[in-house]
N, C-alpha and C positions, 0 to 999 in steps of 0.2 A: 550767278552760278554758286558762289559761296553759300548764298543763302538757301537754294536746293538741294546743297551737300547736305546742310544740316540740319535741313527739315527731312528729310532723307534719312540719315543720322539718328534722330528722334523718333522717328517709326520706326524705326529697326530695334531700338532701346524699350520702346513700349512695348511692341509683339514680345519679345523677349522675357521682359518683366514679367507680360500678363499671362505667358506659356511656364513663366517658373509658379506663377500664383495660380495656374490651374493644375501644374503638380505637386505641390502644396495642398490643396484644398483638396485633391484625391484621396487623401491620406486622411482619413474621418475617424472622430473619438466613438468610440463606440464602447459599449456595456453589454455583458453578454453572461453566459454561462454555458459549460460542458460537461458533458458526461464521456464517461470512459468506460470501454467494454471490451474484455479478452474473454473470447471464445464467446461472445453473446449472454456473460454476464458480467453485470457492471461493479467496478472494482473502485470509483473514485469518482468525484466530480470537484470542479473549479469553480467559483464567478469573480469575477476581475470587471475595472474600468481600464480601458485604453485613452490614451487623448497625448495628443502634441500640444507641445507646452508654450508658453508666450518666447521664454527663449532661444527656442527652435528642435529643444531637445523631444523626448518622447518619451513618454513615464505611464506605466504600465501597473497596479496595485491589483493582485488579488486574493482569495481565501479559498483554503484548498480543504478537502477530508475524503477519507477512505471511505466506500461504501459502507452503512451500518455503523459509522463511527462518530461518535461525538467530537473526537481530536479535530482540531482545527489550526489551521498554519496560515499566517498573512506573511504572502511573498510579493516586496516591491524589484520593481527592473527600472532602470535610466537609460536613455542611449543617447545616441546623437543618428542622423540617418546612415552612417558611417560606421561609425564604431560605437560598441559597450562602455558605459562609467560607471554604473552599479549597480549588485543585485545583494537583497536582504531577506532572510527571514525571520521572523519572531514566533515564538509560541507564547499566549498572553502574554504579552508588553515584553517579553523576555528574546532578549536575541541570540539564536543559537549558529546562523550562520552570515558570512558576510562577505563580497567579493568587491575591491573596488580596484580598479583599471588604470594602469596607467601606460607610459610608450613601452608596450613589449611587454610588458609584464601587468601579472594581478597578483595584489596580497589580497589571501585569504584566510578567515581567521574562520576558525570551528569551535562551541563551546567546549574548554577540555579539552583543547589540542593546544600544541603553539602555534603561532600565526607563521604561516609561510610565505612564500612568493615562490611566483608559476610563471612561466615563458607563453606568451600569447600572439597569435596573430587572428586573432579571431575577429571580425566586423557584426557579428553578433554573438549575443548567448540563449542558448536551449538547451532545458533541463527538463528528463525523462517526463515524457506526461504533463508538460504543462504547455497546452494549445494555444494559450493565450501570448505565450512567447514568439508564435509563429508572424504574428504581426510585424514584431522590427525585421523578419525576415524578410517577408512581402511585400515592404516597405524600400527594401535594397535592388528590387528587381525590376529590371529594367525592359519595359515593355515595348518600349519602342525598340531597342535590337531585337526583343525574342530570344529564342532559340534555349541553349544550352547555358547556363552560367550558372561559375565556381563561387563556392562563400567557403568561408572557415570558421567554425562555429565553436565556442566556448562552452563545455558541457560540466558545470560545478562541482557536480556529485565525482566525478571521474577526475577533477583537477585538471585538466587537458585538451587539448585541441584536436577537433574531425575536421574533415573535409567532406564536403555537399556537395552534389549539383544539382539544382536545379531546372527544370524544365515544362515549359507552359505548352501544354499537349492540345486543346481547342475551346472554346467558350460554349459551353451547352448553356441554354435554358431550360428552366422548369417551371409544367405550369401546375402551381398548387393551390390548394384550397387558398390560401390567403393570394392569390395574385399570381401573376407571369415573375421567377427570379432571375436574371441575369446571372451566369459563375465566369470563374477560370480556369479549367482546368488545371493542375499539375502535376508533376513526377517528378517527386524527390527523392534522389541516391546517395547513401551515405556511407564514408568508407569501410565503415565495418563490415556494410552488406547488406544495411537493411534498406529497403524499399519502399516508399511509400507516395501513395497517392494524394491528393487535396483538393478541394474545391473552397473558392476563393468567392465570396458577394461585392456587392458597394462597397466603394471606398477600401478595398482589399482588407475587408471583414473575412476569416475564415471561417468553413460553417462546416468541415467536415473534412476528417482525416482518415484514409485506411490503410493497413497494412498489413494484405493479405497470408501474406507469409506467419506472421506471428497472431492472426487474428484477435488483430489491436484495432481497436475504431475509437475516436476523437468524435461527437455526434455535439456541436453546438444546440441546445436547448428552442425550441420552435421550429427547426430544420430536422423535425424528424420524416418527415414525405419526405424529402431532398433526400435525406439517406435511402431509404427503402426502394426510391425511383433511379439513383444513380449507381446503387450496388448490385441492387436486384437481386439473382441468385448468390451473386459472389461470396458474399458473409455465413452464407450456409455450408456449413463444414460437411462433411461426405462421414458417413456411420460408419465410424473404431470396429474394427474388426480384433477380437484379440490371437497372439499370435500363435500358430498349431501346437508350441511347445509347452503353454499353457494348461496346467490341470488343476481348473475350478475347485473338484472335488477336494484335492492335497493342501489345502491351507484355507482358511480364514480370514476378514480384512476389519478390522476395527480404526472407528472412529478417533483420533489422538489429540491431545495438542501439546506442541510443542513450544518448552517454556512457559509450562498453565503456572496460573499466580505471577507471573513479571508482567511489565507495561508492553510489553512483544509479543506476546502469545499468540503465536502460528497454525490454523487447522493444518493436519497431516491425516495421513492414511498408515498402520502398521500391517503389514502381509505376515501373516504366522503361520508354520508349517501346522498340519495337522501330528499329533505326535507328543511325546512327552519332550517337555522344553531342560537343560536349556539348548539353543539352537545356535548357531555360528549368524551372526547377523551384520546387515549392511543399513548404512545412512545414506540415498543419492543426494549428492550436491546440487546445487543449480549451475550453470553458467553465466555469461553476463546478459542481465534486460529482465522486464518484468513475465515471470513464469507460473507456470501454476504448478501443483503438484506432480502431474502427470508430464508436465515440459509438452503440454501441447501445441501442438505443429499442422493445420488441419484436420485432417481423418488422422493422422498420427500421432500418438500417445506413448511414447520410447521410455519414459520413467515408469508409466505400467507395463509396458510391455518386462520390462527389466525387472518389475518388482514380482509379478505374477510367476515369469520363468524362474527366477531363482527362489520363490517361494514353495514352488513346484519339488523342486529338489530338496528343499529342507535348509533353504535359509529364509531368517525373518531380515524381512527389511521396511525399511519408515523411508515415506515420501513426505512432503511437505509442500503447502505453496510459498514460493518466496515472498519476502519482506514486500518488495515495490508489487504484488500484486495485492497482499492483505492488508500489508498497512500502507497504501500508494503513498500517505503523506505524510510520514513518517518523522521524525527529527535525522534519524539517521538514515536517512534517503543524502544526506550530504555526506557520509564515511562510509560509501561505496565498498572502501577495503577490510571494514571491520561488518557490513550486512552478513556477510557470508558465511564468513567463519565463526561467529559466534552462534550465529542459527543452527551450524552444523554442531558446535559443540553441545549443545542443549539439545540436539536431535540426537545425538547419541545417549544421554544421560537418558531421556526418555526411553530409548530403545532398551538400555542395562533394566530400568526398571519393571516394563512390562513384561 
């Protein structure tokens, strides 16, 4: 009998072992790269290696740059399949940002800032536009329950913790030119409000992000059928109508940039009254996430709409695209609280001059 216990015993120990080493082996090193695209044009791209590490942890290394842009940024990530331990950036050999993780808290140090420390309960970190972070996510998720499930995720640039959930909506196939692809669907909610969709390959590879709301797309490099087959119409924005109050004739729109001759130099748009200048004039701001000039939203365009109407009336105003959409990769993509306001102030200095 004893001896039945514990041969009994011993296969229960093996199934066990060998069901934790085929969750384990799920979990695949993969090499990739993405493109990134608001409103159907592309604004950045990544290529990163992924791979789980001999110590169990998961270490993540990639190089990022803004469309049309020579700047380049190498950003490392650490985890454990549990929690964060650290994330780095450098620009040539130079490190400008750093987060490293400890119980509850991250010090975070910014070149030209002093090093602080941040309250955390975050079991991972993602940081605006970079897809390849979506891994230690996918990683956390637990497919045998399914359903609905919460994460708290650490966002660098912002300093601070969101709340996600997560949810795996059905497993399509696609059959494309290179083969039959297995996905997973998902639906991810985030407490700000933003929405967004994924599809998930082998070994919880992601291969493609949307988020129709802000027409933001994540398009993993080789997975372009995948996109075009799983989106379909949806990426196709509905033709801006502009709004009745609107008088094309009454003003003017010239090309600008703002900040021209510094390392930030922003396209904008200036709206100028027809009329002898000078005019009472406006700078629109952005809000938070990556924007374009017009703060388009679909078929809607609310910073044209607002620049046309009041340029109607006889004021001049300057739009701009934000920072995280021209320069996606910015150094200062990690001082979130200084992007803004210093664009605006250089958006006005422009504006005095024209």
């Amino acid at each position: 009998m004893r001896l039945f216990i514990a041969s009994a015993l011993s296969l229960c120990l093996l199934a066990l072992s060998h069901a934790g080493a085929r969750a384990q082996d799920d979990l695949q090193e993969s090499k990739g790269a993405f493109v990134t695209f608001v409103s159907g044009r592309e604004v950045g791209r990544e290529s990163y290696t992924f791979a789980p590490q001999p110590d169990g942890t998961l270490r993540s290394e990639a190089e990022t740059a803004p469309a049309g842009s020579e700047y380049r940024q190498r950003i490392v990530t650490v985890a454990t399949r549990t929690k964060p331990l650290s994330l780095a950036a450098e620009v040539g050999g130079a490190r400008i940002f750093s987060a490293e993780f400890g119980d509850g808290t991250v010090k975070l140090h910014i070149t030209g800032q002093p090093d602080r420390d941040a309250q955390t309960k975050a079991s991972v970190i993602l940081e605006n536009l970079l897809w390849h972070q979506f891994h230690f996510l996918f990683a956390q998720y637990d497919r045998a329950r399914g359903g609905k499930q919460s994460f708290t995720f650490f966002l660098p640039s912002a300093a601070r913790d969101f709340d996600l959930v997560l949810e795996k909506l059905d497993s399509p196939a696609f059959d494309l030119k290179r083969g039959r692809v297995e996905t997973e669907h998902y639906r991810m909610t985030i407490s700000t409000g933003l929405v967004m969709e994924s599809w998930v390959g082998a070994g919880r590879v992601p291969v493609l992000f949307y988020a129709g709301a802000q027409q933001l797309k994540g398009v993993r490099v080789g997975y372009e059928e995948l996109e075009q087959i799983a989106l379909g119409a949806a990426t196709k924005a509905s033709e801006y109508k502009p709004p009745p109050y609107a008088v094309p004739s009454a003003f003017t729109e010239t090309e600008v940039t703002v900040g021209a001759g510094t390392e930030w130099a922003l396209p904008g748009t200036l709206s100028m009254p027809v009329g002898k200048a000078p005019f009472p004039a406006v700078v629109l701001v952005h809000g938070s996430g990556p924007n374009d000039r017009d703060e388009s939203h679909l078929a809607s365009k609310p910073f044209r709409d607002l620049a046309w109407g009041l340029a109607s009336q006889g004021v001049a105003v300057l739009r701009y695209d934000k920072r995280t959409i021209s320069r996606t990769r910015s150094k200062t993509r990690w001082c979130a609280s200084t992007s803004t306001c210093s664009r605006s102030t250089a958006g006005s200095t422009t504006t005095r001059r024209s």
